[in-house]
MARKOLDO-916264 format. One line per field, with one value per atom (N, C-alpha, C): residue number from 1; residue in three letters; atom name; z, x, y. Coordinates in steps of 0.05 Angstrom, whole numbers, plus 5000, padded with zeros to 4 digits. Each point is the difference from the previous one (the first is absolute). Example, Ala and Ser with C-alpha at 12.3 -4.5 7.8 and 13.67 -1.06 7.14 Angstrom:
BEGIN
i = (1|1|1|2|2|2)
aa = (ALA|ALA|ALA|SER|SER|SER)
at = (N|CA|C|N|CA|C)
pz = (5156|5000|5000|4986|5001|5014)
px = (5264|4982|5018|4993|5016|4985)
py = (4886|5024|5024|5021|5024|5022)
***
This chain:
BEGIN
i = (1|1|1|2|2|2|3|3|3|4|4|4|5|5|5|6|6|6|7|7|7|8|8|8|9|9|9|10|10|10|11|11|11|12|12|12|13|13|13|14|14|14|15|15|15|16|16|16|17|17|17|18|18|18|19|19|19|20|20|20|21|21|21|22|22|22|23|23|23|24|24|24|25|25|25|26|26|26|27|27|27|28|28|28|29|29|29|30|30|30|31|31|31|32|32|32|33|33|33|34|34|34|35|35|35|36|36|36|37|37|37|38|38|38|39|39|39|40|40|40|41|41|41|42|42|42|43|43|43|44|44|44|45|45|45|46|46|46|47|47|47|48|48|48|49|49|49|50|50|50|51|51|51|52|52|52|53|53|53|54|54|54|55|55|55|56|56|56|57|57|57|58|58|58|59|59|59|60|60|60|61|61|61|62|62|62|63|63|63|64|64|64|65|65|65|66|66|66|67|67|67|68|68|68|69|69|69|70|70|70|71|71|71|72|72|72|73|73|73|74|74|74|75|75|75|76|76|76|77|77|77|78|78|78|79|79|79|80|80|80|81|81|81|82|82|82|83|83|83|84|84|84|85|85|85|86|86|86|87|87|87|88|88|88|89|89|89|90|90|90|91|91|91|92|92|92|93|93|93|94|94|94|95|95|95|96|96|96|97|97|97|98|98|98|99|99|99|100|100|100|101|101|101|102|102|102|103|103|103|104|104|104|105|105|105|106|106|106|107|107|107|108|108|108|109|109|109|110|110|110|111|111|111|112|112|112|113|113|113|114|114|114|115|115|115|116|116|116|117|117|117|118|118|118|119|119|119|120|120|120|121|121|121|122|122|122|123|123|123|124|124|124|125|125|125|126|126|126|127|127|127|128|128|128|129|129|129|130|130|130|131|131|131|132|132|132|133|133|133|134|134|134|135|135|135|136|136|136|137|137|137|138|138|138|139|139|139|140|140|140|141|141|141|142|142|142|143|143|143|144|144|144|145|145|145|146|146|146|147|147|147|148|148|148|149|149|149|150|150|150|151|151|151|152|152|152|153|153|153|154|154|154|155|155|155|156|156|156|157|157|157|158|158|158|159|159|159|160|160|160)
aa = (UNK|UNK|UNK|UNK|UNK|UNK|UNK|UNK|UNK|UNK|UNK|UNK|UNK|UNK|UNK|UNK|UNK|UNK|UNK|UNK|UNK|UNK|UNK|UNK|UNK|UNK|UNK|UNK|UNK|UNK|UNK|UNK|UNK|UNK|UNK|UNK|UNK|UNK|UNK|UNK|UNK|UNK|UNK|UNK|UNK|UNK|UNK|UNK|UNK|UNK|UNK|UNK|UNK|UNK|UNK|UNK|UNK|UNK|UNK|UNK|UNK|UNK|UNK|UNK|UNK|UNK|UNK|UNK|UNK|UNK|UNK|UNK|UNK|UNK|UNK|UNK|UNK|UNK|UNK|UNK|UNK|UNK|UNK|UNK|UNK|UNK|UNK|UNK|UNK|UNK|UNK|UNK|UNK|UNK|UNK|UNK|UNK|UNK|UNK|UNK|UNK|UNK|UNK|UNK|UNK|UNK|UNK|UNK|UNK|UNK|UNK|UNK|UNK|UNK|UNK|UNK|UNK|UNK|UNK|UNK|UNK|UNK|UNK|UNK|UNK|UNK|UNK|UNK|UNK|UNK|UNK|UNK|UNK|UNK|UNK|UNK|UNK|UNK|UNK|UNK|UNK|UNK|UNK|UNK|UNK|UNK|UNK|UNK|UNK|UNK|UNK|UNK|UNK|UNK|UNK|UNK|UNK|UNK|UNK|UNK|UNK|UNK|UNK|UNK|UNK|UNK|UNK|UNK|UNK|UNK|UNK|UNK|UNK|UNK|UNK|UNK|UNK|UNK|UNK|UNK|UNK|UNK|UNK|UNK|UNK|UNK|UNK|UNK|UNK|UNK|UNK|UNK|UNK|UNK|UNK|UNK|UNK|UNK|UNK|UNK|UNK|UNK|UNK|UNK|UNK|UNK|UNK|UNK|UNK|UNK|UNK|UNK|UNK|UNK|UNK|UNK|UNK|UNK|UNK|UNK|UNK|UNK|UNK|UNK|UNK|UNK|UNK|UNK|UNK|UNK|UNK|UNK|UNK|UNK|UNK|UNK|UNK|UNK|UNK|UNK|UNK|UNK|UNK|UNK|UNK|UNK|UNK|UNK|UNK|UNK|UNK|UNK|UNK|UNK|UNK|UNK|UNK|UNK|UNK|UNK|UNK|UNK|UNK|UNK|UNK|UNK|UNK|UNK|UNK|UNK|UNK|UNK|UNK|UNK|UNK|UNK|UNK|UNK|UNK|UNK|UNK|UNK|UNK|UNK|UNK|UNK|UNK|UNK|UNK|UNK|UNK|UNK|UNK|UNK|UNK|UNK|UNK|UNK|UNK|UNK|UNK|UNK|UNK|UNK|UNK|UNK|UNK|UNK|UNK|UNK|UNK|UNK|UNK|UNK|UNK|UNK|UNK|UNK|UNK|UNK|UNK|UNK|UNK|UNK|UNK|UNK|UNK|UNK|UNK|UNK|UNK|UNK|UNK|UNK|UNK|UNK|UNK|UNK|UNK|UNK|UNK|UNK|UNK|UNK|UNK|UNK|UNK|UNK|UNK|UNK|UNK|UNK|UNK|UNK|UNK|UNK|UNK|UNK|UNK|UNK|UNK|UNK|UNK|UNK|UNK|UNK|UNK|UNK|UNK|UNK|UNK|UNK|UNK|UNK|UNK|UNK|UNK|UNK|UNK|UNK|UNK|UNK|UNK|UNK|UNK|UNK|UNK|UNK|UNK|UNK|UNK|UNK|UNK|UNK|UNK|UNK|UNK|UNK|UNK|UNK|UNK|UNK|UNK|UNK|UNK|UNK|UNK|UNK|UNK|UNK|UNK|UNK|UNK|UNK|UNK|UNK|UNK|UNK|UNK|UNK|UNK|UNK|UNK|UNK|UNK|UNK|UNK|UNK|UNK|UNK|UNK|UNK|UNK|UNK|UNK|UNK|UNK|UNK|UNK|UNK|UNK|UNK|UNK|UNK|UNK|UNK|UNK|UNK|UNK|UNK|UNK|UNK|UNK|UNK|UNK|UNK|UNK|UNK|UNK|UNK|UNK|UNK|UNK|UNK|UNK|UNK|UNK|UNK|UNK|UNK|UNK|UNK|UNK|UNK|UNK|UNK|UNK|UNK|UNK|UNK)
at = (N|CA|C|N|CA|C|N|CA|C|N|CA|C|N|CA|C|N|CA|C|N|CA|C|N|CA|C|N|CA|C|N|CA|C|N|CA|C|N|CA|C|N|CA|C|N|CA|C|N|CA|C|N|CA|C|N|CA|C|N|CA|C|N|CA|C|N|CA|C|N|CA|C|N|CA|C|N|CA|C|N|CA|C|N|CA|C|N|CA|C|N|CA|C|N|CA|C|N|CA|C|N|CA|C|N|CA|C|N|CA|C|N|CA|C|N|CA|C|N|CA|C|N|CA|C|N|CA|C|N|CA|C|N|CA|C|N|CA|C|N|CA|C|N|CA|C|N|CA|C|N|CA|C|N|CA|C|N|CA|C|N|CA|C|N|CA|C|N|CA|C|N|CA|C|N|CA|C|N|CA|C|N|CA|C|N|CA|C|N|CA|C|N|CA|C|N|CA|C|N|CA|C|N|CA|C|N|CA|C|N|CA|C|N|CA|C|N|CA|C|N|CA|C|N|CA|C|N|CA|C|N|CA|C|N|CA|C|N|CA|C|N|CA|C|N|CA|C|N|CA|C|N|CA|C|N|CA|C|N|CA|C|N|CA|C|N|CA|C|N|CA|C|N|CA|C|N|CA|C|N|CA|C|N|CA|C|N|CA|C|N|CA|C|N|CA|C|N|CA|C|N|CA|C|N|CA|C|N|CA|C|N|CA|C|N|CA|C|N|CA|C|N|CA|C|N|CA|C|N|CA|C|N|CA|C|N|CA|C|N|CA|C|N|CA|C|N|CA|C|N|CA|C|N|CA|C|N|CA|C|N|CA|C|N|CA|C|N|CA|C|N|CA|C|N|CA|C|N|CA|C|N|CA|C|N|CA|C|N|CA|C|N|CA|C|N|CA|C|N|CA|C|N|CA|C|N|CA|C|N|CA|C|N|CA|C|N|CA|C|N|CA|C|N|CA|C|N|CA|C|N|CA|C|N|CA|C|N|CA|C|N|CA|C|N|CA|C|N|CA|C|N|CA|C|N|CA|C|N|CA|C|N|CA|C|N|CA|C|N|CA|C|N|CA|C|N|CA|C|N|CA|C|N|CA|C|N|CA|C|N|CA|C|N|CA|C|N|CA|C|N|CA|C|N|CA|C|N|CA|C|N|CA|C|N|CA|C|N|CA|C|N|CA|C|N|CA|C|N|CA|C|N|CA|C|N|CA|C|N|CA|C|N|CA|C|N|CA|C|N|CA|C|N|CA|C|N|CA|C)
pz = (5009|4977|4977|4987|4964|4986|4996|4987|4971|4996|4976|4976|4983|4972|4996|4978|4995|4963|4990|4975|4989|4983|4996|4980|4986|4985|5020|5027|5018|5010|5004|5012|4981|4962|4989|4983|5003|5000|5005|4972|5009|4980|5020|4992|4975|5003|4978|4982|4992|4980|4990|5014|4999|4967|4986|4970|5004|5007|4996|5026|5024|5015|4985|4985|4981|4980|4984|4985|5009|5034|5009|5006|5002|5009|4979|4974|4969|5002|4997|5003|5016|5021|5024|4991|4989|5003|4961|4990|4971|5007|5019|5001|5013|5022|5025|4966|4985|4980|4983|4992|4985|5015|5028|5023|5003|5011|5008|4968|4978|4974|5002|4997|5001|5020|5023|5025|4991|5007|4991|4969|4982|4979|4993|5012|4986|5033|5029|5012|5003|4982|5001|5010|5020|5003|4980|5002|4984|4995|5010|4999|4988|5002|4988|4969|4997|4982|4980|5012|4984|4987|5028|4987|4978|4994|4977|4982|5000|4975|4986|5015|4985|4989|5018|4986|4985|4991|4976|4980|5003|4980|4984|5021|4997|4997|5015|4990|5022|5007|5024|5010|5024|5013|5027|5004|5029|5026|5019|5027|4995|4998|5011|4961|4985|4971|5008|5012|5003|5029|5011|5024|4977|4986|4980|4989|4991|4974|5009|5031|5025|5014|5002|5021|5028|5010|5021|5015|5023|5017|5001|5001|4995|5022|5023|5025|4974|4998|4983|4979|4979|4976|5014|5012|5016|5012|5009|5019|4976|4979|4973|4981|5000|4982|5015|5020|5016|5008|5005|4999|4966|4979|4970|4996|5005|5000|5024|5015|5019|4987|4986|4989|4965|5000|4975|4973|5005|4977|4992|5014|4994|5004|4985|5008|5008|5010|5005|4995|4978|4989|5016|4991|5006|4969|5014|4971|4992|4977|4980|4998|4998|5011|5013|5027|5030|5016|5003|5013|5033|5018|5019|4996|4972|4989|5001|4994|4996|4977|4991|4985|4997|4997|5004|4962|5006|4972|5003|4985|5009|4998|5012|4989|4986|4984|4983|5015|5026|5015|5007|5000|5013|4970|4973|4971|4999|5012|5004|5006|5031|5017|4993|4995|4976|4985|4980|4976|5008|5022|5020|5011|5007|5026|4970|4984|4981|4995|4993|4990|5037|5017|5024|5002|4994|5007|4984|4972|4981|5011|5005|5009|5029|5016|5026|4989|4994|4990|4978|4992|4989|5017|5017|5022|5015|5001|5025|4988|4967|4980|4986|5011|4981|5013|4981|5001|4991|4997|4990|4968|4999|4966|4993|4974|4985|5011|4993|5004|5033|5021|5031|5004|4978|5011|4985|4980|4992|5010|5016|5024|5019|5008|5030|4995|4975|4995|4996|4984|5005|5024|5012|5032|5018|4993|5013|4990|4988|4979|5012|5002|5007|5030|5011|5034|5005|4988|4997|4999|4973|4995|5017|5005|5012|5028|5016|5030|4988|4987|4996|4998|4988|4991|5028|5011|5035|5009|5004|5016|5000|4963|4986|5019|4998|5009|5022|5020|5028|5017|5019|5012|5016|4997|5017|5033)
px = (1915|5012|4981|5011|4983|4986|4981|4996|5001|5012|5009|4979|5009|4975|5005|4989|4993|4995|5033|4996|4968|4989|4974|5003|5028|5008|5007|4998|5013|4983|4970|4982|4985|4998|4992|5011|5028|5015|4988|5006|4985|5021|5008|5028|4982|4980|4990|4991|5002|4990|5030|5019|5029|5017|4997|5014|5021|5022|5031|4985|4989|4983|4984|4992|4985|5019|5010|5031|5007|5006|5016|4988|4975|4979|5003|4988|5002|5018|5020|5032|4995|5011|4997|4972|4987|4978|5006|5005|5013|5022|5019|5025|4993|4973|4996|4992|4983|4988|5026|5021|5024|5012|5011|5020|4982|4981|4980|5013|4995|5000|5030|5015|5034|5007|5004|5006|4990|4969|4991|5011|4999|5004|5039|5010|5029|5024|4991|5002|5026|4979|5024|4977|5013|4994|4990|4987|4995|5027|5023|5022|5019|4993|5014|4997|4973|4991|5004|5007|5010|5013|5019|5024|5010|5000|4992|4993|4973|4995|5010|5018|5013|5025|5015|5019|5002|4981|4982|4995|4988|4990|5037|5010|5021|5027|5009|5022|5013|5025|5018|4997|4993|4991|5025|5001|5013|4971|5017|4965|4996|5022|4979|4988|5000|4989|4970|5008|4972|4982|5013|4984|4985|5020|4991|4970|5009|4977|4970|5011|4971|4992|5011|4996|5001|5014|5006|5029|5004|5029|5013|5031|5016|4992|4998|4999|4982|4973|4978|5019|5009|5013|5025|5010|5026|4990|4977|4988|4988|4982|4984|5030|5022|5017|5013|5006|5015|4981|4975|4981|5001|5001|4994|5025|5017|5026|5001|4994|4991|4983|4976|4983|5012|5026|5008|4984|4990|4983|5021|5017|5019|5027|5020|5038|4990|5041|5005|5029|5011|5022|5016|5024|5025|4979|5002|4999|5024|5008|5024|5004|4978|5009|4998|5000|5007|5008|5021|5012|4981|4988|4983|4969|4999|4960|4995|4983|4992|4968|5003|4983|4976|4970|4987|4983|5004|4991|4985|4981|4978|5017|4996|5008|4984|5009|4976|4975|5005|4973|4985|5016|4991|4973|5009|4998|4977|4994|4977|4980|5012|4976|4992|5017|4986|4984|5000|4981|4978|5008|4968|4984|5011|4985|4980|5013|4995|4965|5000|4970|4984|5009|4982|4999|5021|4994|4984|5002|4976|4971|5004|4967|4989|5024|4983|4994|5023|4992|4975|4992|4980|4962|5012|4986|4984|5029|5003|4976|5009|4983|4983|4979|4984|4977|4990|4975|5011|5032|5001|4996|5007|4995|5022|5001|5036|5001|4977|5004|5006|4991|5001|5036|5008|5037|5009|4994|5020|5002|4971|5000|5017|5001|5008|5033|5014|5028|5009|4988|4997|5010|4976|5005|5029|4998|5022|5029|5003|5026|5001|4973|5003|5010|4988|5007|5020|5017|5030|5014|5000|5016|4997|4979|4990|5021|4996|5023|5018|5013|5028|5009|4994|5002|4992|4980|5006|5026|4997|5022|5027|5007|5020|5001|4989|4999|5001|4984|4995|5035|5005|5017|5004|5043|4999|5012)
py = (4863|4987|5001|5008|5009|4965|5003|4973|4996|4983|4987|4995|5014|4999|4972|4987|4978|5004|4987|4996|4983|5016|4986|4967|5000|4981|4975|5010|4977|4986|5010|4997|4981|5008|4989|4970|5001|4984|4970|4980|4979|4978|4980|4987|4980|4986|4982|5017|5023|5011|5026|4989|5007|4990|5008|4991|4990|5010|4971|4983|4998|4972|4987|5009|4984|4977|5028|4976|4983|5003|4989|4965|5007|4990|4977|5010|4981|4987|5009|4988|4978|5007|4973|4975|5012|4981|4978|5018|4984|4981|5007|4994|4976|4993|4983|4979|5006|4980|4989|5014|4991|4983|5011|4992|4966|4992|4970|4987|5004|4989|4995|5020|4996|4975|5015|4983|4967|4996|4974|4988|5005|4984|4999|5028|4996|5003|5007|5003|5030|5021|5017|5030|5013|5023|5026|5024|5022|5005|5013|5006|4981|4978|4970|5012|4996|5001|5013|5041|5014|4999|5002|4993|4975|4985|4978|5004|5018|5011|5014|5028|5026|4985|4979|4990|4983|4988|4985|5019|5023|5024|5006|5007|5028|4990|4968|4982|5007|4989|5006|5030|5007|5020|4997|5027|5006|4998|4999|5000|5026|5020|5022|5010|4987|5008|4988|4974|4992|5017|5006|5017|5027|5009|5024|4991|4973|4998|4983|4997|4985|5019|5030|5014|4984|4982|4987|5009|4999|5018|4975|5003|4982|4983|4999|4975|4981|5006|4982|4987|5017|4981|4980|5016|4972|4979|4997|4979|4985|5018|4974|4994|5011|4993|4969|5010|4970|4978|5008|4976|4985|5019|4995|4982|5016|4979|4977|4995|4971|4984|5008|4986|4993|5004|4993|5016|5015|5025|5023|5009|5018|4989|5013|4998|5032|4996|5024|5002|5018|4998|5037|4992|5034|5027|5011|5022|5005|4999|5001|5034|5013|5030|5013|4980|5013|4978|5009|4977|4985|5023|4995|4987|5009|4997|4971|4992|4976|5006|4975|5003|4965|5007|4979|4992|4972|4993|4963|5001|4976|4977|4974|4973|4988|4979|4983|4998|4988|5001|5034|5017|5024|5001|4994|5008|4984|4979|4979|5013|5001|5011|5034|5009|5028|4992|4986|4990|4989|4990|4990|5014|5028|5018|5016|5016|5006|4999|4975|5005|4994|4984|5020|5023|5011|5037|5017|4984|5007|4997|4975|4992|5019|5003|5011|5031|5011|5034|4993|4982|4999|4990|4988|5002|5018|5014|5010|5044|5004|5010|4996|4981|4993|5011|5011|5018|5032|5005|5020|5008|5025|5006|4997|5001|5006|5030|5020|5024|5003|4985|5006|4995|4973|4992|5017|5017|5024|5021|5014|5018|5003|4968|4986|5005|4988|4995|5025|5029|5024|5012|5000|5012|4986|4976|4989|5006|5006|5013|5028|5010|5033|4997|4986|4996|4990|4987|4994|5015|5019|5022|5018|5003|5034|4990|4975|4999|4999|4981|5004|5024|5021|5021|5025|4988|5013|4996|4970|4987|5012|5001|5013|5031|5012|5032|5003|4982|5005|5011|5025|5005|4973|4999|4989|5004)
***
């Protein structure tokens, strides 16, 4: 039996020095410092949270507008939308141009507790960047735009 070469990329292969494991890495570890602050002070999840915000930003939203605009898969936004709506932070009304749609929009309290999270989220992303340059978060917001587009734009193309 013939023996098997050995991709040399396989061999050198090293997952903590792996670029999207790394992202992935940041991510989770920002999200753990947001998620403790959220949870404790307003008792609302990352996903809670999004979601609240885009439809605070953007005004009555559909779930899956807000899955669009969280990059989150519908199970996630249906589970923070009906908690949001339990916790009296969101309604949930018919869409007028679809008869099946539904559409989500803040309550006085949802409008509260937005105006409250607000400057925490200021302060931690400020936190959470301090020691950077102006020039390092325009790099950073840069690259992250490019790495956005550049998958979607896989994603977009990839056979299916």
């Amino acid at each position: 039996m013939p023996e098997k070469k050995h991709d040399p990329r396989v061999a050198a292969f090293s997952l903590a020095e792996f670029l999207p494991y790394r992202l992935a890495v940041a991510t989770d570890s920002i999200s753990r410092v947001f998620s403790e602050s959220y949870e404790g002070s307003f008792n609302l999840t990352i996903p809670e949270w999004r979601t609240l915000a885009v439809v605070a930003k953007h005004g009555p939203l559909s779930p899956t507008s807000v899955g669009h605009r969280t990059a989150m898969d519908k199970v996630k936004v249906s589970r923070a939308a009906q908690s949001l709506i339990t916790k009296g932070l969101l309604r949930q009304s018919l869409d007028p141009t679809d008869g099946r749609g539904r559409l989500l929009r803040l309550t006085r309290k949802g409008i509260s507790t937005y105006a409250s999270i607000v400057p925490l989220a200021a302060k931690l992303e400020a936190k959470v960047f301090d020691g950077f340059s102006r020039a390092d978060l325009t790099a950073l917001n840069r690259m992250l735009t490019k790495i956005i587009s550049r998958t979607e734009t896989n994603r977009r193309d990839a056979p299916r």
